[in-house]
N, C-alpha and C positions, 0 to 999 in steps of 0.2 A: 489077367496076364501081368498086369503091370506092380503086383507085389510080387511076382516072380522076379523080375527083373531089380529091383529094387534092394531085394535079398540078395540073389546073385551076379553083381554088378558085371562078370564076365560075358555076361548073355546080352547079346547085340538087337536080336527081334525076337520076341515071343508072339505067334500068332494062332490061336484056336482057328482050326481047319477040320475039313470033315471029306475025305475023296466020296465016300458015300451019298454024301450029301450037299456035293459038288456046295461046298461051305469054304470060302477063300482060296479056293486055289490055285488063281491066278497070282494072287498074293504071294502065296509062297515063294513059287516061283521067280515072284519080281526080286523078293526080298532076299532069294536066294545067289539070283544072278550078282547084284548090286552088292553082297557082302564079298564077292569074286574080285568085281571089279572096282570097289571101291569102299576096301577093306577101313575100321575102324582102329583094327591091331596095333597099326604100325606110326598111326597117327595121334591117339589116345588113349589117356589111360583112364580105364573106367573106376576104377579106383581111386585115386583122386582126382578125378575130373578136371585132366589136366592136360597139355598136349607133350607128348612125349618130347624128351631131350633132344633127338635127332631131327624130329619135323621142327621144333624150334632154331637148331642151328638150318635147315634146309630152307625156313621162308625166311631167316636173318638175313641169310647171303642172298637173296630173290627182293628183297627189299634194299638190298645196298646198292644191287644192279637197277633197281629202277629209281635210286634218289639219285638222279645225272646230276643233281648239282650240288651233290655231297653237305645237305646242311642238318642232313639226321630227320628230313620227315618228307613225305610226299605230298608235292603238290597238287592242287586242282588237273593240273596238263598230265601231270606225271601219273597222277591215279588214272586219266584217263588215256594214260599211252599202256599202262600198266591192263586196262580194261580190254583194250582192241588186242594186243597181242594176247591172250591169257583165253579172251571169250569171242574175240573178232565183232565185238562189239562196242560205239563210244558210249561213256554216260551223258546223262543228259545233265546241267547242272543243278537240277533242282534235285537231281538221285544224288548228286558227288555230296550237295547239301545235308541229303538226309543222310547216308552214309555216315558222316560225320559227326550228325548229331546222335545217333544211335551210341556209340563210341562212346562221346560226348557226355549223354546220359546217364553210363555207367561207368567209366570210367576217365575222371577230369584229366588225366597225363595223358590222354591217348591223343589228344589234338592238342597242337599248340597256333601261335599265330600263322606260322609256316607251312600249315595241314597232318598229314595223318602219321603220326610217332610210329617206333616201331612197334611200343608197350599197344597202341591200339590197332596197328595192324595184326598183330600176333592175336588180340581181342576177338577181330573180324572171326578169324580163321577158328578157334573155341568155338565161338557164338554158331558161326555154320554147322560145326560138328553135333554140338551140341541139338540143335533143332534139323539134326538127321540129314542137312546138304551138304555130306561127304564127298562128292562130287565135284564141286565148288573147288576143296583145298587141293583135291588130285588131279585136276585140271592144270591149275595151277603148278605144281610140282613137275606135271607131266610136261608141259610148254617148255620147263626150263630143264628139261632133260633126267627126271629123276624118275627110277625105277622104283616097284613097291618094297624096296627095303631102305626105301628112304636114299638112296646114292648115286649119282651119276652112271646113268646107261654107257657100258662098254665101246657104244661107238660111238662118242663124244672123247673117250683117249684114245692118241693117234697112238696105238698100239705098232705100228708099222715105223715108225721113227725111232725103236728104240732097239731094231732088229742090230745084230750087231756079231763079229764073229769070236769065238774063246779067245783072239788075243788082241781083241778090241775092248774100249770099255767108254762109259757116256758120261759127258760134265752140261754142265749148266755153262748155256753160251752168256756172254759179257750182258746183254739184254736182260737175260734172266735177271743176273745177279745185280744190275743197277736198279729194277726192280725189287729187289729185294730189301738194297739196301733203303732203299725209301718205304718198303714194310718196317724195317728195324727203326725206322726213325719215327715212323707214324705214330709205332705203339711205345717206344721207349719214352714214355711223356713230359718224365723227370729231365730227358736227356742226360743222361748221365754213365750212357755206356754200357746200361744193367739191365738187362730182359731179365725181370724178375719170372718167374715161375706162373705168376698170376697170369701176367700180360703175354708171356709166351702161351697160355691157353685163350689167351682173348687174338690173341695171331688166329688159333685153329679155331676161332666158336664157329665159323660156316661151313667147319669140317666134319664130316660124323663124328669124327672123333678125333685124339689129338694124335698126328702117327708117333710122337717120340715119349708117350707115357711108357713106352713098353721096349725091350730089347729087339733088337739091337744100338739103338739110339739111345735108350736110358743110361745118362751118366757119362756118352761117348766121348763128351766136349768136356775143355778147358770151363769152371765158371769160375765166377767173380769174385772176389772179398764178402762182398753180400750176398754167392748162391746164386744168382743169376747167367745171364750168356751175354759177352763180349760181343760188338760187330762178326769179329772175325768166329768168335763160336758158334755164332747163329749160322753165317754162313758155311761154317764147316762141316753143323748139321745136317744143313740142305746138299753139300758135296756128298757126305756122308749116303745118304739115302738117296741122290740121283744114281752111284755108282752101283750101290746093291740092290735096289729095285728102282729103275728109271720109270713105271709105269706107274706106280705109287706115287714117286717125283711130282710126275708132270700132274696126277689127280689134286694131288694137295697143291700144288701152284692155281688150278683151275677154281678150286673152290674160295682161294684166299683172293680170286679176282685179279690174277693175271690176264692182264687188258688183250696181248697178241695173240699171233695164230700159237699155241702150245706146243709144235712142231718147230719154233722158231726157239723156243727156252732153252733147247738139251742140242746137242753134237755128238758125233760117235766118233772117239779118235781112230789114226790111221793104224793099221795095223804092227803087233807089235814087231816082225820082222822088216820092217819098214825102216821102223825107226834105230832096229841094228843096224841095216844096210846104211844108213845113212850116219849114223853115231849121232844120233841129236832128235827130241823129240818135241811135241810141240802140249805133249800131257801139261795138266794142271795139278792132277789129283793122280798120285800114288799110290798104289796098293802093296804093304807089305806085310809079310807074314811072319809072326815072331814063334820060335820051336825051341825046345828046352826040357830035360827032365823035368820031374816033381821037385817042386822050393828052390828050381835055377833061379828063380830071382825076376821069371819072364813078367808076374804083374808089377812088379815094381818098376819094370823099365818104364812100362806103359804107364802107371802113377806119375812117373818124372815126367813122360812126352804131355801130359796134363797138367803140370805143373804141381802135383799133387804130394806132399810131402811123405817123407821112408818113414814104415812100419816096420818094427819088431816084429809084431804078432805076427805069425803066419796062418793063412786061410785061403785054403785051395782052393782054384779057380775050378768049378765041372765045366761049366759050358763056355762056349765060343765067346770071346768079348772082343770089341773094337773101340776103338779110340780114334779119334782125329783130330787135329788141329793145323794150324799153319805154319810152316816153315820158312824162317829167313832165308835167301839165298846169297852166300857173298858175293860180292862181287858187282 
């Protein structure tokens, strides 16, 4: 069986069975259950014998929450607070020892003076795959709320926080955003005011993925001299995407390890007749809407509200674009 497997790296178990002659058939069965419950797919690729992109960002951020003392590696305690929550069991220290030396053995980055790196935690979790304790890494995943496509279970976002009625709409409360901006400070290393593109993907690595590679956010913000995002563009991004999908919002706060309850990040403002009755609103974030024949000139307003300099050329816009940025108020 095993030059079957070998040849066709897609095939997970190959086992010679016989119902006739009640030849493995328990087997099957187990190997059949276990490929249900603790799928290979989503975790590895058998192809380059690698762990997929997602389950990498997924035990990055499971590794950041268990380094309490933020020095980039797990210690003796931490691997075994990491052990009891995970398996409800401590290690013993001559296992945390060996543990390390396994790591240790093949790979010298994986431990440092301060314990287990993430290059040899990410190690552990291969090596498990690898010698068939798939179980192990989905344990694991499953403890910290992740479902088999690799992503936060539905009822870890307080989907009820974001209910809201058509002439309401949801901002990121002050909390959020001081949180934030000490994300923009963490990873802007240079300090220098410029989320470069790189680092704005090192923001999302514990995210499946990054949510602003793609429309409606590609492009939406103000960038920099050098192509990156200003304080105020990063945050206008995160305005940006609380207001058209707060549910998305508050997932990507969750995964970049916003510390409170996630129900405390976002607000739902008062309704918009409210704030007629009253002439005075207490919004942060504007929504407006730009309308215009063909070649009015409507992408080029939006180019200036970016700071983006007038083209000649003309190139129709087909689909829906937004933009945002921050507004001075006088006064």
């Amino acid at each position: 069986m095993s030059p079957i497997m070998q040849q066709f790296r897609e095939i997970e178990t190959c086992i010679e069975c016989s119902a006739y002659k009640h030849i493995q058939i328990p087997e099957v069965f187990y190997y059949a259950q276990k490929a249900v419950l603790h799928p290979t797919g989503p975790l590895f690729d058998q192809e380059s014998q690698t762990l997929k992109p997602r389950c990498v960002r997924a035990l990055k951020r499971i590794f950041i929450l268990c380094d309490h003392d933020r020095d980039g590696a797990l210690s003796d305690a931490e691997l075994n607070d990491f052990q009891v929550k995970c398996f409800n069991a401590p290690l013993q220290p001559s296992e945390i020892v060996g543990v390390k030396r396994v790591v240790q053995d093949k790979m010298v980055e994986g431990v440092n003076e301060r314990g287990l790196t993430l290059t040899g935690f990410l190690f552990l979790h291969a090596l498990f795959i690898e010698k068939g304790r798939l179980e192990t890494t989905w344990t694991v995943l499953r403890k910290f709320g992740y479902n088999n496509d690799i992503k936060l279970s539905d009822d870890l976002i307080p989907h009820s926080s974001v209910k809201r009625a058509p002439d309401q709409s949801v901002e990121l409360t002050n909390e959020a955003i001081e949180y934030l901006r000490g994300i923009y400070e963490l990873f802007d290393g240079d300090l220098d005011n410029n989320l470069r593109p790189v680092e704005v993907e090192d923001v999302f690595s514990t995210a499946p993925d990054s949510p602003w590679n793609d429309v409606p956010y590609k492009d939406a913000a103000e960038k920099t001299a050098l192509g990156g995002l200003s304080l105020d563009a990063f945050l206008s991004e995160w305005a940006l995407m609380t207001l058209l999908d707060p549910a998305r919002s508050l997932e990507n706060l969750i995964y970049i390890g916003y510390p409170g309850d996630p129900s405390s990040a976002i607000r739902v403002t008062k309704r918009r007749r409210l704030d007629r009755k009253k002439q005075q609103s207490e919004r942060n974030v504007f929504q407006c809407f730009v309308f215009g024949p063909a070649n009015a000139g409507k992408s080029v307003l939006i180019n200036s509200f970016l700071g983006r300099p007038y083209s000649d050329t003309y190139s129709p816009t087909i689909d829906d674009r937004y933009a945002v940025n921050v507004v001075e108020l006088p006064g």
